[in-house]
N, C-alpha and C positions, 0 to 999 in steps of 0.2 A: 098483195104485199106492197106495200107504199115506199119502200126502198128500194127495190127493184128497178123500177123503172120502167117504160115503155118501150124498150129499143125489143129488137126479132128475137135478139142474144137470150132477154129477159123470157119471154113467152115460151122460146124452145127450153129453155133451164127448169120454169116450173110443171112444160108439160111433160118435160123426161123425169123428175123428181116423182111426180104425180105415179106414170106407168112405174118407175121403181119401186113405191111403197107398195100399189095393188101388186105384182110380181112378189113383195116380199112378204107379204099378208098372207094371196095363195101357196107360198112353201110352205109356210109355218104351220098353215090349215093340212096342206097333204102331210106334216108331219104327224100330226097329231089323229088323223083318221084313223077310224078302226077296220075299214074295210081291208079284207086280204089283197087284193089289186093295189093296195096304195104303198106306199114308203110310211112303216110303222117306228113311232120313237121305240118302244118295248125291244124292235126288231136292231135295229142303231144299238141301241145299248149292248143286247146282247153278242152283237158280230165285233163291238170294242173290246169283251173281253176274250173274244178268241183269239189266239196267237197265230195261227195259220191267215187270219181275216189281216192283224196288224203287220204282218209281214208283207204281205201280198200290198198292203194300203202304203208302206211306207218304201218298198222296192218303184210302185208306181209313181209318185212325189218323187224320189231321188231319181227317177230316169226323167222324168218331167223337165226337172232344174237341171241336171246335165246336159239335156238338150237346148236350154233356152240363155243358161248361162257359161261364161269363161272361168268362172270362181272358182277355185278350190274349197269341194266340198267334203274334207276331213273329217271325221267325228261331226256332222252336222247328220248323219242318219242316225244315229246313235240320241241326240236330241230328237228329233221329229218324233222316232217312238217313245220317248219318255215323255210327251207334251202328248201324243193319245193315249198311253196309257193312264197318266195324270189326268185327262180328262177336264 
């Protein structure tokens, strides 16, 4: 990249850029596997429409951000589940 430049800053930016895309290429791949051992989309989809699944996914998030944040978190679990079940 010709904009970039030559300085360390430059080479470490495009070689962490680099490992991020292949990291993000292999999720996408194990998403999409059909092997039983792998994390299946079919299998995602189906645990989104379980309500026991999004209960458990959005109690986990809201202890997450209590823990990390001071915020008043009001009706914001209330959103979280409507943005997975919306999908």
């Amino acid at each position: 990249m010709p904009h970039m430049g030559a300085s360390y800053a430059s080479h470490a930016f495009l070689a962490i850029r680099t490992a991020l895309r292949r990291k993000v290429l292999l999720a996408l791949m194990r998403v999409w596997d059909g092997q039983k051992d792998s994390v299946r989309l079919k299998l995602v989809i189906a645990a989104i429409g379980d309500n026991e699944f999004i209960d458990a996914l959005v109690a986990d998030r809201m202890g997450t951000l209590r823990q990390q944040s001071n915020m008043t978190l009001t009706g914001f679990e209330d959103q979280v589940r409507a943005t997975i079940q919306r999908g």
